[in-house]
C-alpha positions in Angstrom: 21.1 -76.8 17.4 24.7 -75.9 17.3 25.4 -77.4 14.1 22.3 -75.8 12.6 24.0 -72.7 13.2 27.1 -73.4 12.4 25.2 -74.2 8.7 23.2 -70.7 8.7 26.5 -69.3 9.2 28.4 -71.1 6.5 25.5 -70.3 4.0 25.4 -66.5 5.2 29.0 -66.1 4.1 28.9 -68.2 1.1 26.0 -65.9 0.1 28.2 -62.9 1.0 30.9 -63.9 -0.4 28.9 -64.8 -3.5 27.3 -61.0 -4.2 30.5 -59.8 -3.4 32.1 -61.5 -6.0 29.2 -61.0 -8.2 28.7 -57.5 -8.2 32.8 -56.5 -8.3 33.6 -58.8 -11.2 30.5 -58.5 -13.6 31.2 -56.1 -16.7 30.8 -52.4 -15.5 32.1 -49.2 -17.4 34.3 -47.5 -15.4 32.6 -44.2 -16.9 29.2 -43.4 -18.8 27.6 -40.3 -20.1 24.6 -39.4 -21.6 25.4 -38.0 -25.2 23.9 -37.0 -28.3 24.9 -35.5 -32.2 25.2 -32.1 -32.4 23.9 -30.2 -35.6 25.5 -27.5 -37.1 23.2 -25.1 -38.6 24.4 -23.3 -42.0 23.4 -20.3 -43.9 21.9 -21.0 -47.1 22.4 -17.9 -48.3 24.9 -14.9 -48.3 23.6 -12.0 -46.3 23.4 -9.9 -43.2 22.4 -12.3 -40.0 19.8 -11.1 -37.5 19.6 -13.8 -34.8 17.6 -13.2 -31.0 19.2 -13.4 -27.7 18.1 -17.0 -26.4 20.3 -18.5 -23.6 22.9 -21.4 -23.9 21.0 -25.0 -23.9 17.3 -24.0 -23.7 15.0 -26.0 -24.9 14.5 -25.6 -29.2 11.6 -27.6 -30.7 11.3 -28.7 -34.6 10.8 -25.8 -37.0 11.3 -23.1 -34.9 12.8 -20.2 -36.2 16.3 -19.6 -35.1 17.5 -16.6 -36.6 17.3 -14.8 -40.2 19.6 -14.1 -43.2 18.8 -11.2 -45.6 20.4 -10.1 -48.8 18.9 -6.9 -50.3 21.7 -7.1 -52.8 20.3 -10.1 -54.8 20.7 -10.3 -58.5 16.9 -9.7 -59.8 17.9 -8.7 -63.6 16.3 -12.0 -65.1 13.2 -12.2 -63.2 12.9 -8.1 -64.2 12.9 -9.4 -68.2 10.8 -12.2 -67.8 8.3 -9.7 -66.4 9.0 -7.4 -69.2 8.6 -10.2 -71.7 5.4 -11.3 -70.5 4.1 -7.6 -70.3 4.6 -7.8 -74.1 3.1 -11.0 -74.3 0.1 -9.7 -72.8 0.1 -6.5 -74.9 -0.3 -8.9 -78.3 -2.8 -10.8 -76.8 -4.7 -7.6 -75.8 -3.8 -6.2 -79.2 -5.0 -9.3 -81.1 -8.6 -10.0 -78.8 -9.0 -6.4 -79.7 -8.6 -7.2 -83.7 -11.1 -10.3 -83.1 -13.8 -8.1 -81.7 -13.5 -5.5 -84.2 -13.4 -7.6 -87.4 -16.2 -9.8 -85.8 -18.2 -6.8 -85.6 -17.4 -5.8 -89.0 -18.1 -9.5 -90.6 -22.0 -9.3 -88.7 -22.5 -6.1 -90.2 -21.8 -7.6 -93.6 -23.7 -10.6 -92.6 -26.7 -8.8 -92.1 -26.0 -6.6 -95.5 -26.3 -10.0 -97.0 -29.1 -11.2 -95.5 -30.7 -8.2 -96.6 -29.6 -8.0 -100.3 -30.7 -12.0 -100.1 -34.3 -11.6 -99.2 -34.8 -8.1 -101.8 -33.3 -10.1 -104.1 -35.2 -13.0 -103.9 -38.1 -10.7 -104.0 -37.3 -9.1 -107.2 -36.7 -12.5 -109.1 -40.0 -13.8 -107.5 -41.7 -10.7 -108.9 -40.0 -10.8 -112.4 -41.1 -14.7 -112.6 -45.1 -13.6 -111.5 -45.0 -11.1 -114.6 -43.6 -13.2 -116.4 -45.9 -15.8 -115.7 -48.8 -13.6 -117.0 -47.0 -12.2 -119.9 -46.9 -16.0 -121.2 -50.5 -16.4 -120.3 -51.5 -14.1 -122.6 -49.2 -14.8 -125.6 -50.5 -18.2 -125.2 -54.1 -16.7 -125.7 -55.2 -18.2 -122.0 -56.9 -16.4 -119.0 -55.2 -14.3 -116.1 -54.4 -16.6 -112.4 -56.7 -15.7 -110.3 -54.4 -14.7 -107.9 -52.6 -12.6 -110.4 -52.4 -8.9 -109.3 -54.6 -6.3 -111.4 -51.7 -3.7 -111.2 -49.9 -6.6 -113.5 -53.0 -6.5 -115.9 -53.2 -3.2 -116.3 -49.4 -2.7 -117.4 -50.2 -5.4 -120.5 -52.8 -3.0 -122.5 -50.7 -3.5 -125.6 -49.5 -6.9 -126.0 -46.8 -6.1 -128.6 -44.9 -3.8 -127.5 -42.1 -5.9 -127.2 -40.0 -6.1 -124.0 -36.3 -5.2 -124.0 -34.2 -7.5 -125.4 -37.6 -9.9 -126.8 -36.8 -10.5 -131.0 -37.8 -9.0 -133.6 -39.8 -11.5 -135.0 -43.1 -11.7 -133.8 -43.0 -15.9 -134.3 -40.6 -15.8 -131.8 -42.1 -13.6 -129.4 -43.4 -16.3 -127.7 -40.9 -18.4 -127.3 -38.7 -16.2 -125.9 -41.9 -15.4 -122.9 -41.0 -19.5 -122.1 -37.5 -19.2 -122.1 -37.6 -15.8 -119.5 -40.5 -18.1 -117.5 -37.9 -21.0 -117.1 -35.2 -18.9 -116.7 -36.3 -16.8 -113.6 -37.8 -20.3 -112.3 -34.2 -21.3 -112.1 -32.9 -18.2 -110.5 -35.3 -18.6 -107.7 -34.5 -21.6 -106.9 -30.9 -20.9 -107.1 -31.6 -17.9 -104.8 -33.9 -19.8 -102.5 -30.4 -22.4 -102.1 -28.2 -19.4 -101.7 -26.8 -18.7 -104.9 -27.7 -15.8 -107.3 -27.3 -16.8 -110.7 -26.5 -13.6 -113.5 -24.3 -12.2 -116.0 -21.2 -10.3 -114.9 -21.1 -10.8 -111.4 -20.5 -13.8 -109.0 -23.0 -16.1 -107.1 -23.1 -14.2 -104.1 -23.5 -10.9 -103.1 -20.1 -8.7 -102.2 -20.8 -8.8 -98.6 -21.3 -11.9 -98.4 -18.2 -12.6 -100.4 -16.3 -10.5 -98.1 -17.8 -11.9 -94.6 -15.8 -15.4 -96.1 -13.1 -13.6 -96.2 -13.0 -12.1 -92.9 -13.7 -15.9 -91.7 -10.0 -16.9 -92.5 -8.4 -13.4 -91.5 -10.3 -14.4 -87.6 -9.3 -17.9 -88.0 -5.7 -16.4 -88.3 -6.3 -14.1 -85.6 -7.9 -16.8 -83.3 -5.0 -19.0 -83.7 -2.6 -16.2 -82.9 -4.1 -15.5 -79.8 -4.0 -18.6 -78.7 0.1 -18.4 -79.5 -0.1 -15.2 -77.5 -1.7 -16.8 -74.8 0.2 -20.0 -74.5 3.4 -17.8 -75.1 2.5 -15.7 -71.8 1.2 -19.1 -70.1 5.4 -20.8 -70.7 6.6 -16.8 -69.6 4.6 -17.0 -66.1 6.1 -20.5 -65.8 9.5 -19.4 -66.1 8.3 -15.9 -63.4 7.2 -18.4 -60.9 10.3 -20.4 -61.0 12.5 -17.6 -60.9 10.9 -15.5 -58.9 11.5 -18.8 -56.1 14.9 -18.8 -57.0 15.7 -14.9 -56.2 13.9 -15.5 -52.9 15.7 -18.4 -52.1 19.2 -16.1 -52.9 17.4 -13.0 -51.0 17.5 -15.4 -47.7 14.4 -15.8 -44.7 14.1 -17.4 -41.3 16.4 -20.6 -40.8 14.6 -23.3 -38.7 15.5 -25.5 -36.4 15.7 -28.8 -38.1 15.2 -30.7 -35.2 14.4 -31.0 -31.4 17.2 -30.2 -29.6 18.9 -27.5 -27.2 20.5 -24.7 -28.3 24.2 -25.9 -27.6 26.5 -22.9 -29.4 26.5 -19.6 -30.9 28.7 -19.3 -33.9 28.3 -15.9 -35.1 27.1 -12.6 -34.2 23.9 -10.7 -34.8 24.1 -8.6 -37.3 27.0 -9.7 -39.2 27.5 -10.6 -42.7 28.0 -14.3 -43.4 28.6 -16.2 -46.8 27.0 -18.9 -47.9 27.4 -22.5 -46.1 29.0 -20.4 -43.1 28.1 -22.2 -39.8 25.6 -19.6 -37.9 25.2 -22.0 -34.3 25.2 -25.9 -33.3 22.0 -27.5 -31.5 21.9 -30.9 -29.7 19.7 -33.5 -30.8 17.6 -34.8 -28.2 16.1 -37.3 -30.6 19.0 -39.5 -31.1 20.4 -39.4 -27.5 22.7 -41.9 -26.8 25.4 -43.3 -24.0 29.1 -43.2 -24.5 31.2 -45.2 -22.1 34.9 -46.8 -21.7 35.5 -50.0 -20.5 38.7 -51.9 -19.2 40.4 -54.2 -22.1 39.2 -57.3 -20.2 35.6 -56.1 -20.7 35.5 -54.7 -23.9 37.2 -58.1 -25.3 34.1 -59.9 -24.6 31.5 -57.0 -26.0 29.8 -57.7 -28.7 27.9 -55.8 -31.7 23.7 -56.0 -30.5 24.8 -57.1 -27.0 22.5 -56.2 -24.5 23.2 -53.5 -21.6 21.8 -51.7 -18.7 22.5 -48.2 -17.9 21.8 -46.4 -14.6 22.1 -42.5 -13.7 24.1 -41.8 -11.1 22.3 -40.9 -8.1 19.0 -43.1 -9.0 18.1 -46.5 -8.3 16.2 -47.2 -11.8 17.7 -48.9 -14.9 17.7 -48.2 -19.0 18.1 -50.7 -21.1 20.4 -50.7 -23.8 22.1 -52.7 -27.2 25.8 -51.9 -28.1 26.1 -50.0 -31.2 29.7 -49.1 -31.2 32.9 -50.6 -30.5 35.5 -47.6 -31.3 38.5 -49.2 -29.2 41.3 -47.4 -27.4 42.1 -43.6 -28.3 38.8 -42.7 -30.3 39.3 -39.1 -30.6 37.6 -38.7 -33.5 34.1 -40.4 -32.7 33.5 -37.6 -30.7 34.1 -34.6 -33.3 30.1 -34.3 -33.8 28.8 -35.3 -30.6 28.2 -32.8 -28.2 30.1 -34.0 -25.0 33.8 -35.0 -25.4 36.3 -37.5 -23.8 38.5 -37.0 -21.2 42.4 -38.4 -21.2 41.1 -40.8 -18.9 38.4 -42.3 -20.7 40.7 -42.7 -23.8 43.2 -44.4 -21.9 40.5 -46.9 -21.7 38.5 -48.4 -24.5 35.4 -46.7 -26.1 31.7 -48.1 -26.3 28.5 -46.6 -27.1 25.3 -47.9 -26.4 21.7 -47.0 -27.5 19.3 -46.3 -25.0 15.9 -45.7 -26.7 14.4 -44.9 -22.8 16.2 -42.1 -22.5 14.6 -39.7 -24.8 11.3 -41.2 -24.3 11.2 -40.4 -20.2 9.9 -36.5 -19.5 12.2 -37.1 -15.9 15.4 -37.4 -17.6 14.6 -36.4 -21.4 17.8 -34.5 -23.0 20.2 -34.6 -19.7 23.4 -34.3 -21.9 26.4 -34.6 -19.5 24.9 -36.4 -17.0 26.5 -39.5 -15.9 26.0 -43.1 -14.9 27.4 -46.5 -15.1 26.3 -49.2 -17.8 26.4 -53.3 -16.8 26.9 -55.9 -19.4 26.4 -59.0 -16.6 24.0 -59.6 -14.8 24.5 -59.4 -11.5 23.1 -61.0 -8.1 21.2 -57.9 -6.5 19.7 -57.1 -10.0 16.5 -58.7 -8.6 16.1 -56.0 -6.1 17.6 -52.6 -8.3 14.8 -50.9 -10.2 
């Protein structure tokens, strides 16, 4: 019995001795706090500022307006005579839709003057061919049509009295009746196709002559509209894009480009800033990170990818972590765009960051910047019992 508890006692110190050892030499930071990038948000235009009240590190989600910038001052000359230019353009086109609608009007009136003249005409030479007709019939010593009409036979009570322009000679009196009967044959027909066949004149009538004509002058008209048209199309192009490009210069609401807190005030409401002037700085939350220094012994055996823990002061549960950064001894100027900087002590030591992707992600701690912690690179013997 009492060298079983001499044993017991042996092993408790062993033990002891053994987490003692354990947790005082593994790899520990000698300081760690939670950091993140800040963002400096620009003007991107020249104007006069208007920016709310909103207090130092509140909460700022993605897209929310921040403040405005307005320039009542911006160059619009251009835009103004592309407007003009396209109130021209649309002047033509009204102009030239109103010279299509007119001439079109004229060119059916002459259509219709056509058609008319067409059928009377076509009339007369039918008529002219029926007496003729019966005016051979009876040189030829035959018998009226029966469908000939009696107003016909009662014109032909003398049979030579010669018609104007029939010869002289009664032998060829009848020949010539033939030649009229073949000849007003072929005029109808012509007619009946659309052409008018006669002495002195063409082989359609004036109006229908001049209805082709106005067919080209709308054809030109037609196809200068269209010009017109496209012209005003390009011109409302070129409005659209410069009309975006004077807004852009006049300024609007600047966003908050991520999700963040609002970390600094750079200028004042109301004032007049410049183009690329720096109007306030917000933290990102999204890309929260851990910056830590380490003793020389400790950060000689870090590597690139290496794993790590990380654990907020004052709480028993763990992050964990991957090395992302080895800056060394004096890193003054890894810290110029993050939003918490290092103390003299911490760069007497050696710098590491780490990424710990649990940070953002937990609603306890989410965007504690400044908070600090300690970060392991060892395991250690009470790990088994730590959160």
């Amino acid at each position: 019995m009492k060298y079983a508890r001499l044993a017991i006692g042996l092993i408790v110190i062993v033990v002891a001795v053994w987490i003692i050892v354990g947790e005082q030499m593994s790899g520990a930071s000698a300081d760690a706090v939670v950091n993140a990038p800040v963002v400096t948000v620009r003007s991107e235009v020249a104007g006069t500022l208007e920016m709310p009240d909103r207090a130092l590190g509140s909460r700022v989600s993605e897209g929310e307006v921040l403040a405005t910038v307005t320039d009542e001052l911006v160059d619009s000359v251009r835009l103004n005579d592309l407007m003009m230019e396209l109130d021209f353009s649309a002047a033509e086109a009204a102009r030239l839709t109103a010279d299509i609608e007119a001439t079109e009007t004229v060119r059916a009136g002459l259509v219709d003057r056509s058609d008319v003249y067409s059928q009377h005409r076509l009339d007369e030479l039918r008529t002219r061919l029926d007496h003729a007709r019966i005016r051979l019939k009876l040189l030829e010593g035959g018998a009226f049509p029966d469908d000939a009409d009696q107003r016909l036979i009662d014109g032909l009570d003398d049979l030579q009295n010669r018609l104007p322009g029939e010869p002289l000679v009664d032998a060829l009196v009848l020949d010539h009746a033939r030649e009229r009967v073949e000849v007003l044959e072929i005029a109808v027909k012509a007619g009946e196709a659309g052409v008018f066949l006669g002495d002195g004149y063409n082989d359609s009538p004036n109006a229908a002559q001049r209805a082709t004509e106005l067919d080209s002058v709308l054809t030109g008209l037609k196809n200068a509209l269209a010009e017109a048209q496209a012209r005003a199309a390009a011109i409302q192009g070129r409005i659209d894009r410069e009309r975006v490009r004077v807004n852009g210069l006049r300024g609007g609401k600047i966003s908050a480009p991520n999700d963040g807190l609002f970390w600094e005030v750079l200028q004042a409401d109301g004032v007049t800033v410049q183009r690329g002037d720096p109007i306030l700085r917000l933290v990102d939350c999204d890309q929260v990170m851990v910056t830590l220094s380490v003793t020389e012994r400790v950060y000689n055996g870090l590597r690139i990818g290496q794993a790590a823990t990380f654990r907020l002061e004052g709480q028993s549960g763990t992050f964990d972590g991957t090395v992302i950064r080895l800056a060394g001894s004096g890193a003054v100027t890894v810290y110029d765009h993050l939003a918490v900087a290092p103390s003299q002590k911490h760069l007497e030591r050696y710098d590491v960051m780490l990424q710990i992707p649990g940070l953002a992600t937990d609603p306890e701690v989410g965007c504690l910047i400044g908070q600090t912690g300690r970060a392991f690179f060892d395991r250690r013997p009470l790990d088994l019992f730590r959160g």
